[in-house]
N, CA, C and O of each residue as an XYZ file, in Angstrom:
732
protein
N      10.111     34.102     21.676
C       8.782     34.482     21.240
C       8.897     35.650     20.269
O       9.683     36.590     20.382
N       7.855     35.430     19.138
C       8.185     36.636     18.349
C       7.113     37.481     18.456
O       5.987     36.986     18.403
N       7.224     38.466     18.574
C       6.052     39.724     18.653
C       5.532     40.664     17.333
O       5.968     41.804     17.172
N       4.787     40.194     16.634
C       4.329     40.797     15.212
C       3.498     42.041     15.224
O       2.359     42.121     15.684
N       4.249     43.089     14.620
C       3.523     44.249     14.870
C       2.774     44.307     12.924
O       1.901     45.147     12.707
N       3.022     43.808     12.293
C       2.526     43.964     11.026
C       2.749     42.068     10.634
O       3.275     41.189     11.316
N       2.224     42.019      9.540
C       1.782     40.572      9.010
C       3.285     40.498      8.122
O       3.786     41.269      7.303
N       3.758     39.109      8.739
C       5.000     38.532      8.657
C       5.592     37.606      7.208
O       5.023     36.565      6.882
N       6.396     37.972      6.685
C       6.130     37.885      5.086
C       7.118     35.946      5.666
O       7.556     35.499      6.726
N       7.022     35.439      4.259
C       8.147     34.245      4.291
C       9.153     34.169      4.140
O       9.666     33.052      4.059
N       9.935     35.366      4.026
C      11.713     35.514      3.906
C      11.469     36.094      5.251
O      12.598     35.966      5.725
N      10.782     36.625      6.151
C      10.895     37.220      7.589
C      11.035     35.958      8.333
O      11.874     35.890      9.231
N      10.031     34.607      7.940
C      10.202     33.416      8.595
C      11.204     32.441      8.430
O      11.663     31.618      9.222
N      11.442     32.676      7.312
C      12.888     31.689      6.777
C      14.057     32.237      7.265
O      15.045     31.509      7.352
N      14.137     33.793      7.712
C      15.328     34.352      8.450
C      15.097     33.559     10.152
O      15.974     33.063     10.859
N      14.291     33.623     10.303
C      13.961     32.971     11.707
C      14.010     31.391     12.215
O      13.954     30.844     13.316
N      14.155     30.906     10.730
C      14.129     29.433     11.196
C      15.219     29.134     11.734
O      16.179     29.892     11.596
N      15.345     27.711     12.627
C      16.043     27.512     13.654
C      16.213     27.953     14.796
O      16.879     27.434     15.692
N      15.572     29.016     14.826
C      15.767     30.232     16.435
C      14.355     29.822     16.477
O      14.319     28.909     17.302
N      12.994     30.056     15.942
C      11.525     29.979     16.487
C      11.186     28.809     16.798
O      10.278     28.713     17.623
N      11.714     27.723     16.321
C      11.156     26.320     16.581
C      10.150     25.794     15.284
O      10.214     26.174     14.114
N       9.366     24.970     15.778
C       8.538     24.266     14.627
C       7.143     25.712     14.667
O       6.403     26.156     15.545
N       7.371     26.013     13.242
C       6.159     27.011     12.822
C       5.928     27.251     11.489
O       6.689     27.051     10.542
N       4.545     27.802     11.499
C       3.944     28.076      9.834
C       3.583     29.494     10.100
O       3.647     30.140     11.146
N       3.046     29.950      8.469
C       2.783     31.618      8.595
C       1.124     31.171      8.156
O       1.032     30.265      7.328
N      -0.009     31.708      8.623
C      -0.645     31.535      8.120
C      -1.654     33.397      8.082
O      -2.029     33.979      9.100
N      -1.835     33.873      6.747
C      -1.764     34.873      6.210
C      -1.006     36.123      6.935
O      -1.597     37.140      7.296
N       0.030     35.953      7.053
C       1.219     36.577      7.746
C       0.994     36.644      9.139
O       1.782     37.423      9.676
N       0.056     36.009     10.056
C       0.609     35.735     11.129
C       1.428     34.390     11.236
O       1.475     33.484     10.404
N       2.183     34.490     12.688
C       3.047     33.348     13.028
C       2.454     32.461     13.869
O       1.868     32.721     14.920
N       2.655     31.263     13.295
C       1.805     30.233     14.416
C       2.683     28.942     15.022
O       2.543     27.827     14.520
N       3.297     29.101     15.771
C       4.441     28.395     16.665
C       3.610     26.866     17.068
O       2.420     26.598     17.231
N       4.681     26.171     17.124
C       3.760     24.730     17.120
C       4.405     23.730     17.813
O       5.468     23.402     17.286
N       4.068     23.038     18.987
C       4.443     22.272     19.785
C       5.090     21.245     19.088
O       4.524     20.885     18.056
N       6.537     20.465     19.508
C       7.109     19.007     19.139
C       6.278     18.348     18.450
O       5.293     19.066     18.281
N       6.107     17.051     17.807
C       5.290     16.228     17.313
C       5.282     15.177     18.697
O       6.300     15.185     19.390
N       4.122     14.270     19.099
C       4.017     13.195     20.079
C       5.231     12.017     19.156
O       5.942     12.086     18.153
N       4.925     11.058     20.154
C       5.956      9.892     19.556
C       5.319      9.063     18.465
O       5.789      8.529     17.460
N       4.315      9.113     18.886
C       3.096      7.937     17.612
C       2.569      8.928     16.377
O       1.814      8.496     15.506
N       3.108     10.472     16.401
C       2.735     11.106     15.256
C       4.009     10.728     14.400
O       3.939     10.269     13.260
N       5.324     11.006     15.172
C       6.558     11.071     14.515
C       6.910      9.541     13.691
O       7.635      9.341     12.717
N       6.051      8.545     14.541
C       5.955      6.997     14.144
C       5.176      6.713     12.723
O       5.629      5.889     11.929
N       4.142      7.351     12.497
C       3.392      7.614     11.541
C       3.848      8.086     10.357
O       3.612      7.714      9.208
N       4.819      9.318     10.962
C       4.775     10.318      9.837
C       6.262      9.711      9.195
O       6.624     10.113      8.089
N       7.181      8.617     10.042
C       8.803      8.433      9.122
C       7.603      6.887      8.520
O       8.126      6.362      7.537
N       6.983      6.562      8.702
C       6.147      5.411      7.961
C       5.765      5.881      6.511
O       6.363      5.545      5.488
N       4.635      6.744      6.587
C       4.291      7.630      5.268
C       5.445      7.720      4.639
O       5.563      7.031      3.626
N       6.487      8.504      5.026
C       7.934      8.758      4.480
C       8.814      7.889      3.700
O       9.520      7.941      2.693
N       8.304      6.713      5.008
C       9.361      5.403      4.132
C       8.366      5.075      2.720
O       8.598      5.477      1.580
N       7.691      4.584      2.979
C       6.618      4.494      1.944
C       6.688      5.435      0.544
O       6.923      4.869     -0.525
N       6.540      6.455      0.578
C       6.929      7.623     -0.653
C       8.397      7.786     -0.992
O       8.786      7.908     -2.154
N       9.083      7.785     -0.086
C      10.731      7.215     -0.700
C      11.021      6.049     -1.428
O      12.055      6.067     -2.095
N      10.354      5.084     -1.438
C      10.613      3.533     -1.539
C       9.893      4.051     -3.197
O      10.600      4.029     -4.204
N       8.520      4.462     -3.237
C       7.815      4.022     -4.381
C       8.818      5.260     -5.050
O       9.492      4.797     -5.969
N       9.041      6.558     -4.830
C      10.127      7.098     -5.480
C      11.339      6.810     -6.058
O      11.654      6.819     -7.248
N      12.127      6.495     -4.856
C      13.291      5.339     -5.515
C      13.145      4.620     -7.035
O      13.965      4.668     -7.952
N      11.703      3.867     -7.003
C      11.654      2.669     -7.765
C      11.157      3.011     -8.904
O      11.269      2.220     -9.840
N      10.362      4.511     -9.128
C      10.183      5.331     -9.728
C      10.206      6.671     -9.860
O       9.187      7.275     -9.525
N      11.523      7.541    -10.445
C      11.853      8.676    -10.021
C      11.194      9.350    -10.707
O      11.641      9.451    -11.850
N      10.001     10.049    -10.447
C       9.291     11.124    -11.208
C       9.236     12.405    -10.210
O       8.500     13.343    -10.512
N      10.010     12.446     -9.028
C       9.754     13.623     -8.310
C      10.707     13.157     -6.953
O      11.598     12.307     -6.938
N      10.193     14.038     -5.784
C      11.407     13.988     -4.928
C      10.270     14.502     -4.157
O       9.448     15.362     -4.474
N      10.415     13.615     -2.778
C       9.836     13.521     -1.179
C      10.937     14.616     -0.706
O      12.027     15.096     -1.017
N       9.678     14.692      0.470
C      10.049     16.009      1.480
C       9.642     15.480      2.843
O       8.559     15.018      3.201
N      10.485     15.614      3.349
C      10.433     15.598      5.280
C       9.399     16.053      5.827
O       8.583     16.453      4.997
N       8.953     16.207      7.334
C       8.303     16.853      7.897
C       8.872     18.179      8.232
O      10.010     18.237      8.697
N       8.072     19.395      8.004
C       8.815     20.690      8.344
C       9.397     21.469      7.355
O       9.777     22.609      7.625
N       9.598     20.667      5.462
C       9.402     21.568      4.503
C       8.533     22.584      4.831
O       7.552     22.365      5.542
N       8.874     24.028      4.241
C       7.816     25.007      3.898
C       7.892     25.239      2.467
O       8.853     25.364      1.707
N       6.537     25.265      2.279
C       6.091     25.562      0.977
C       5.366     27.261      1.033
O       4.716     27.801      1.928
N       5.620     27.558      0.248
C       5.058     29.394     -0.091
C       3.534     28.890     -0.592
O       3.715     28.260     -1.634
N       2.233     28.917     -0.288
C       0.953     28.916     -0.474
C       0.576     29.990     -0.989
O       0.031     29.836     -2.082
N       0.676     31.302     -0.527
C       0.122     32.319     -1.032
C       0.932     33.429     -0.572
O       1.356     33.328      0.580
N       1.258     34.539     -1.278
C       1.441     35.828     -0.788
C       0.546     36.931     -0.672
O      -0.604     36.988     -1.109
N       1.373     38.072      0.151
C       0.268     39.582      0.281
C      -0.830     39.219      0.916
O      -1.740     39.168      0.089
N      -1.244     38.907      2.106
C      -0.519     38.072      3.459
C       0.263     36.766      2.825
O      -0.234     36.143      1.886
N       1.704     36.354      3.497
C       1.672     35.442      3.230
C       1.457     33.924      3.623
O       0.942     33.935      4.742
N       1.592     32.905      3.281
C       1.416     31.466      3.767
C       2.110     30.349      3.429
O       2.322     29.839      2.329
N       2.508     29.970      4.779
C       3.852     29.091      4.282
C       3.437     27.855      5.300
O       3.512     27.949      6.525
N       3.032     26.802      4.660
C       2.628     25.500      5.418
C       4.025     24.752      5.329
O       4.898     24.997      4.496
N       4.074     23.962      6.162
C       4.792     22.408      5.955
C       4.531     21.421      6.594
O       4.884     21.288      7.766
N       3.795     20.456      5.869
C       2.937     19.270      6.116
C       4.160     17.952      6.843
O       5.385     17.893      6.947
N       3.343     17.316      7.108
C       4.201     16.324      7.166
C       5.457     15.354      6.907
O       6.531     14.952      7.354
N       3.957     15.225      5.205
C       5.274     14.315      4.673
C       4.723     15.334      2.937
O       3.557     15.647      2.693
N       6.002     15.656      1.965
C       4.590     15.938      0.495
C       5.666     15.489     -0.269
O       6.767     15.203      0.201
N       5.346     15.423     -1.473
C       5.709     14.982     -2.710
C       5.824     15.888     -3.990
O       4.783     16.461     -4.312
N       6.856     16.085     -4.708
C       6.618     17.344     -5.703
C       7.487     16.730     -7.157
O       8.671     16.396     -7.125
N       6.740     16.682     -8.210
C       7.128     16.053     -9.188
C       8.144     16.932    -10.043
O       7.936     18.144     -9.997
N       9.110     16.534    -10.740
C       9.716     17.132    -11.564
C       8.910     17.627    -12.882
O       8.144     16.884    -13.496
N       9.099     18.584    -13.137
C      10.622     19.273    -12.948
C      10.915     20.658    -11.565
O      11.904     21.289    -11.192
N       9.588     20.621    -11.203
C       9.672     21.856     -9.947
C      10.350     20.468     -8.898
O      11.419     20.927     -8.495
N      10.258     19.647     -8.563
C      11.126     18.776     -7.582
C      12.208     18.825     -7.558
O      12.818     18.565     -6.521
N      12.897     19.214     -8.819
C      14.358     18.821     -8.928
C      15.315     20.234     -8.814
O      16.289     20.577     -9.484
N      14.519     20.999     -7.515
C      15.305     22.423     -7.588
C      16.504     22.241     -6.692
O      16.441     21.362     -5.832
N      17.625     23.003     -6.805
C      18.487     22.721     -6.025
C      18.863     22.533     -4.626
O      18.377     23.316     -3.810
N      19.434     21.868     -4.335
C      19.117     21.186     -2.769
C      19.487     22.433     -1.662
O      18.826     22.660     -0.648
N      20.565     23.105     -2.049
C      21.583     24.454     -1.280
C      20.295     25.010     -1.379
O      20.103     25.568     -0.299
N      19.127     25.182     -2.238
C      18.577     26.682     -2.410
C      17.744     26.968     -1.745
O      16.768     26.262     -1.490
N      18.075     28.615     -1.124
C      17.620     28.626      0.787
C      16.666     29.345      0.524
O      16.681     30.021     -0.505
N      15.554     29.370      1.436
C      14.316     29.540      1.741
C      13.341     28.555      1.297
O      13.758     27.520      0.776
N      11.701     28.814      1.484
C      11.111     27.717      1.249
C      10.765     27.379     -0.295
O      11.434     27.823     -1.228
N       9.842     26.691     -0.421
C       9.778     26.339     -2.145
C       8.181     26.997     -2.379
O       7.146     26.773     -1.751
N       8.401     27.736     -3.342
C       7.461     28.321     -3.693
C       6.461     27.997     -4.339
O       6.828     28.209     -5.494
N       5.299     27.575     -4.392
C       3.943     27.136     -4.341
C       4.038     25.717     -3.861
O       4.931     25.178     -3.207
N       2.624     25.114     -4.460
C       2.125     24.024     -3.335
C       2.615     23.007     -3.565
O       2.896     22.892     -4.758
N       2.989     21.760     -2.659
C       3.793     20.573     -3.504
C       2.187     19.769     -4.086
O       1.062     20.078     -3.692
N       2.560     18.619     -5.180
C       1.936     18.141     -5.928
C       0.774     17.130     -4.717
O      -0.448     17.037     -4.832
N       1.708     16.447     -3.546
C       1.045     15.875     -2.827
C       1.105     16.717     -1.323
O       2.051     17.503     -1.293
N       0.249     16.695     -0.041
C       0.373     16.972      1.205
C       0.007     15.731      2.043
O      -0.831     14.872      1.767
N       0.735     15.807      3.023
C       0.642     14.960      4.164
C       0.465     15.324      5.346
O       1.478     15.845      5.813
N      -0.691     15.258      6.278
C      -1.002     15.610      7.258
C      -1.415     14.499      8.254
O      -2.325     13.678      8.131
N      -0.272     14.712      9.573
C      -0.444     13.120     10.563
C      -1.454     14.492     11.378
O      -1.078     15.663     11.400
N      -2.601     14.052     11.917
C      -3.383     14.508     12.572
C      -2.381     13.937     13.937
O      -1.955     12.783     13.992
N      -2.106     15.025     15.027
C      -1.849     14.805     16.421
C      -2.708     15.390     17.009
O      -3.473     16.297     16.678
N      -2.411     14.275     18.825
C      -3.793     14.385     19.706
C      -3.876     15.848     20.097
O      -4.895     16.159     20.712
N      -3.055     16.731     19.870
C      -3.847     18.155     20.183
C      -4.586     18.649     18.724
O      -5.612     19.301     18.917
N      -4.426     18.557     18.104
C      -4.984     18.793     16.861
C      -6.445     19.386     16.717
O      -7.233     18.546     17.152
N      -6.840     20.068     16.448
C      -8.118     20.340     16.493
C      -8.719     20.053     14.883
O      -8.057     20.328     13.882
N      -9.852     19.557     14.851
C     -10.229     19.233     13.498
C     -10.495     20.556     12.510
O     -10.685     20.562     11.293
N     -10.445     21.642     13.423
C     -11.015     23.359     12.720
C      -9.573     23.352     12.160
O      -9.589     23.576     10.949
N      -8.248     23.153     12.693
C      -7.032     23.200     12.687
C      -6.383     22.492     10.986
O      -5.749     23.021     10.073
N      -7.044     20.796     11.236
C      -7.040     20.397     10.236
C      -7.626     20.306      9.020
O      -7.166     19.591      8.129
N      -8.753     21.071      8.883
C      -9.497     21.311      8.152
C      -9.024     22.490      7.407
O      -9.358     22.489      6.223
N      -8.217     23.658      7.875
C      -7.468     24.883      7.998
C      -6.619     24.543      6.372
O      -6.478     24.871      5.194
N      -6.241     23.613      7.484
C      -4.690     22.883      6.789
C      -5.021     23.176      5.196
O      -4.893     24.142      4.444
N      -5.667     21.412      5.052
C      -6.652     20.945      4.138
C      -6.983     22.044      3.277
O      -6.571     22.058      2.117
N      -7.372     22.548      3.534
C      -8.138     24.271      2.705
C      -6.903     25.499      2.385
O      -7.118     26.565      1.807
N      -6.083     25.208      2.722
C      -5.124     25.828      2.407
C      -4.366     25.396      1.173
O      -4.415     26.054      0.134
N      -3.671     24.291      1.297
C      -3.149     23.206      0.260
C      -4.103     22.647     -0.830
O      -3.829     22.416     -2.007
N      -5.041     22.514     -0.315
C      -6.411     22.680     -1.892
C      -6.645     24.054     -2.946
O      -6.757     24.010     -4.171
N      -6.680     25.243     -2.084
C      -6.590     26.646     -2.651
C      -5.325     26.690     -3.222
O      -5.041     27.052     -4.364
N      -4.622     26.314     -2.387
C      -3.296     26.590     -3.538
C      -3.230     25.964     -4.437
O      -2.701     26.700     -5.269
N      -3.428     24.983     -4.906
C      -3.643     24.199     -6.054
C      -2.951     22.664     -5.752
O      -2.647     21.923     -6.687
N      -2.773     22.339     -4.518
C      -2.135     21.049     -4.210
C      -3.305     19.705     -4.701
O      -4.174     19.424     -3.875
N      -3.287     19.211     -5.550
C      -4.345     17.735     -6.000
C      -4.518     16.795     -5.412
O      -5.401     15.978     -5.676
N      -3.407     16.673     -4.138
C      -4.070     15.710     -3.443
C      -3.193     15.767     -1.921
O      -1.993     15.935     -1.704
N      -4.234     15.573     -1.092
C      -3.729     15.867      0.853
C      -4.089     14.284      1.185
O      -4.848     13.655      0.447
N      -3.502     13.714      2.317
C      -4.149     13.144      2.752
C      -3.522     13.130      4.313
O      -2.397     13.223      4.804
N      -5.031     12.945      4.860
C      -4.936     13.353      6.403
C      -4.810     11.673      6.892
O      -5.455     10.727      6.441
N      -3.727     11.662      7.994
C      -3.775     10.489      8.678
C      -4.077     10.736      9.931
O      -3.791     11.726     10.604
N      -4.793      9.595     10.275
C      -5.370     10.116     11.807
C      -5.162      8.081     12.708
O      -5.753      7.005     12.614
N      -4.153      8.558     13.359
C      -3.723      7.609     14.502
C      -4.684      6.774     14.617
O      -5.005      5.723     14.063
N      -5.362      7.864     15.990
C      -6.481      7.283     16.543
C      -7.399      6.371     16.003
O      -7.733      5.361     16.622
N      -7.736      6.595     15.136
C      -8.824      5.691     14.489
C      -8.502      5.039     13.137
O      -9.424      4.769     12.368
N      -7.171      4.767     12.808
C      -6.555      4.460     11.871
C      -7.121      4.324     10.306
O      -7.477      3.364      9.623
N      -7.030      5.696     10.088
C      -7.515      5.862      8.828
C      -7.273      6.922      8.285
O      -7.017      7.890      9.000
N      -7.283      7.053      6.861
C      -6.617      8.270      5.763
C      -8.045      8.384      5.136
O      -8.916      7.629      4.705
N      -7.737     10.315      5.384
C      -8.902     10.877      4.536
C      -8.092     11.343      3.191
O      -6.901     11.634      3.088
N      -8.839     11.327      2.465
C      -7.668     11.547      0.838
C      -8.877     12.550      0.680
O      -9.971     12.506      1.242
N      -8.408     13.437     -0.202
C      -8.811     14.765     -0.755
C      -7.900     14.600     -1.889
O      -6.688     14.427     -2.016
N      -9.358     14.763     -3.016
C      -8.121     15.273     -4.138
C      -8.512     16.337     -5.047
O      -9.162     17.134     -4.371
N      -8.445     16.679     -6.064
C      -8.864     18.068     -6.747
C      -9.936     18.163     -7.543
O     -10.206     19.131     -8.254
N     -10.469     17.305     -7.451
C     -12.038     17.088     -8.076
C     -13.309     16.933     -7.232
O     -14.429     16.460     -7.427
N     -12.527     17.665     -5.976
C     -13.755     17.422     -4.613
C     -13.633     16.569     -3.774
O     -13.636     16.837     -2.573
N     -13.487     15.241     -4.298
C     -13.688     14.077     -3.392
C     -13.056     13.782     -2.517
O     -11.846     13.559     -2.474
N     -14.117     13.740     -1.423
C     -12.882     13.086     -0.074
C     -13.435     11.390      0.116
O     -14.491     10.956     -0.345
N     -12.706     10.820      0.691
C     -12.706      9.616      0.773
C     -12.121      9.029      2.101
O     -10.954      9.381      2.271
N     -12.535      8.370      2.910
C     -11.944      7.750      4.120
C     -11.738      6.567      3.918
O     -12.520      5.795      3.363
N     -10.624      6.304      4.365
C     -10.012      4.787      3.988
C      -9.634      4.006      5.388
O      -8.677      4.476      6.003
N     -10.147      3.117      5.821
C      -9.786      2.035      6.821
C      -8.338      1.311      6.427
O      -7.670      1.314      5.393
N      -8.130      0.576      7.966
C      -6.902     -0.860      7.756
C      -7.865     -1.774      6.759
O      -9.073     -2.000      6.826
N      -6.961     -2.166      5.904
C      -7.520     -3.354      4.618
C      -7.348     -2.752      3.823
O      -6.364     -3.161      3.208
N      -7.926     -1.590      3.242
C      -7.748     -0.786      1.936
C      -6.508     -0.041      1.901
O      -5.825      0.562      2.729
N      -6.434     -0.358      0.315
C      -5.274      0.305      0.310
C      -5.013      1.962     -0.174
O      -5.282      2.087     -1.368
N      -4.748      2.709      0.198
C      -4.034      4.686     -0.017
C      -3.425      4.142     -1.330
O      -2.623      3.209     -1.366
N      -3.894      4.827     -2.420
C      -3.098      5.112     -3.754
C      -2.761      6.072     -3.716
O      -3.140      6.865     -2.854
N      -1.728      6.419     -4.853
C      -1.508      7.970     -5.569
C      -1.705      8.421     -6.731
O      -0.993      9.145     -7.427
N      -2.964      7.847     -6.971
C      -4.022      8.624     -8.230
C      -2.913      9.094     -9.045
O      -1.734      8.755     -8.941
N      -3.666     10.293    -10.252
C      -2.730     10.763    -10.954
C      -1.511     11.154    -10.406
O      -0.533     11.023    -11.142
N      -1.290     11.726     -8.985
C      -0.194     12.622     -8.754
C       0.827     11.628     -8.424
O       1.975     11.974     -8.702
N       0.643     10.195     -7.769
C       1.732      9.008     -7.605
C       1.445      8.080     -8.672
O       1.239      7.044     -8.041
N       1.320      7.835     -9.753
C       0.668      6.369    -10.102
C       1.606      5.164    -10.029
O       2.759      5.145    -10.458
N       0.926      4.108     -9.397
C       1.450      3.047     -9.243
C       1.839      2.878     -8.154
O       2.292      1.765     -7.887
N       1.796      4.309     -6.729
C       1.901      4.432     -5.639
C       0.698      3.231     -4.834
O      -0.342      2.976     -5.440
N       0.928      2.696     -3.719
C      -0.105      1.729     -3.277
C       0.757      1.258     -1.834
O       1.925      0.912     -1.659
N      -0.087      1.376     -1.166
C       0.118      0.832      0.210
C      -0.771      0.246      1.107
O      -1.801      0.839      0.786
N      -1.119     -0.580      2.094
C      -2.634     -0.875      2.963
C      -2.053     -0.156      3.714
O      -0.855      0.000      3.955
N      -3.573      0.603      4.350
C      -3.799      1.620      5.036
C      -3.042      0.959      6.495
O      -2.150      1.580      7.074
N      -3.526     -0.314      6.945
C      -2.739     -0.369      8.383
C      -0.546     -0.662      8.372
O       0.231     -1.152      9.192
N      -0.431     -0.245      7.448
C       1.286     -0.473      6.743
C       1.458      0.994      7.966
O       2.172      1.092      8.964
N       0.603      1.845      7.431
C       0.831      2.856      8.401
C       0.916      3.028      9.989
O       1.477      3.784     10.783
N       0.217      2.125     10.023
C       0.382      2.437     11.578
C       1.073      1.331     12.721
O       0.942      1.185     13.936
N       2.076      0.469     11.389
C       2.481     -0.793     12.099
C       4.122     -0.624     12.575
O       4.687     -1.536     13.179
């Protein structure tokens, strides 16, 4: 357990990774975060396969795991790591050795909503990765199998099984049906 007597910068958290477990900074406090369930982790290497595949076939950037941190903001600072995100070259193509997190927002965010999740939580998220200038989030939510897309012109959008999740400007030519995800 870590005990914060002042607001915790992102080289204080990146010294800590591996010893704290799964965590984010959010305006320099530390917020420690339970395992993922099995049907989030099911979800979230799905999304994954999916953005690797359309990457592969078109290399304009380079996918990120669950548990990247990205630098959001400093002076408090904020260091999210979504699920699954996406970051186009030429900021994608930084070197793989190079330690600590990546500094500002990736181009895409991915957020698997899990059953503890609170929607104030995900909404948090969401508003974080929008302020920073991320163009497009999209929240997956198990339960009710469907992707909320947010992108940088306001619009949110909920998408059912049948329709298909694009990647607008930030993937183009990206395309998947929404229930690919949860199969």
């Amino acid at each position: 357990m870590i005990t914060q007597t002042k607001p915790m910068t992102a080289e204080e958290l990146a010294a800590w990774s591996g010893r704290a477990g799964r965590s984010e900074l959010v305006k320099g406090e530390y917020i420690e975060m339970a395992p993922a369930s099995g049907g989030h982790g099911a979800v979230g290497i799905n999304i994954g396969y999916w953005l690797v595949d359309h990457v592969r076939r078109h290399p304009t950037g380079r996918v990120y795991a669950a548990e990247t941190g990205f630098v959001l903001a400093r002076n408090p600072d904020t260091v999210r790591a979504p699920d699954a995100s996406y970051l186009a070259f030429p900021r994608g193509d930084h070197p793989l050795d190079q330690p600590g997190f990546i500094e500002g927002p990736p181009d895409l965010a991915v957020e698997v909503v899990s059953p503890n999740d609170t929607e104030r939580e995900v909404a948090a998220k969401v508003a974080d990765f929008m302020g920073a200038g991320t163009p497009l989030v999209w929240v997956i939510r198990a339960k009710n199998r469907t992707v909320t897309v947010h992108d940088a012109s306001g619009d949110v959008r909920v998408l059912g099984e049948g329709e298909v999740l694009d990647g607008g400007d930030v993937l183009p030519g990206f395309g998947v049906e929404v229930g690919q995800l949860f199969a």
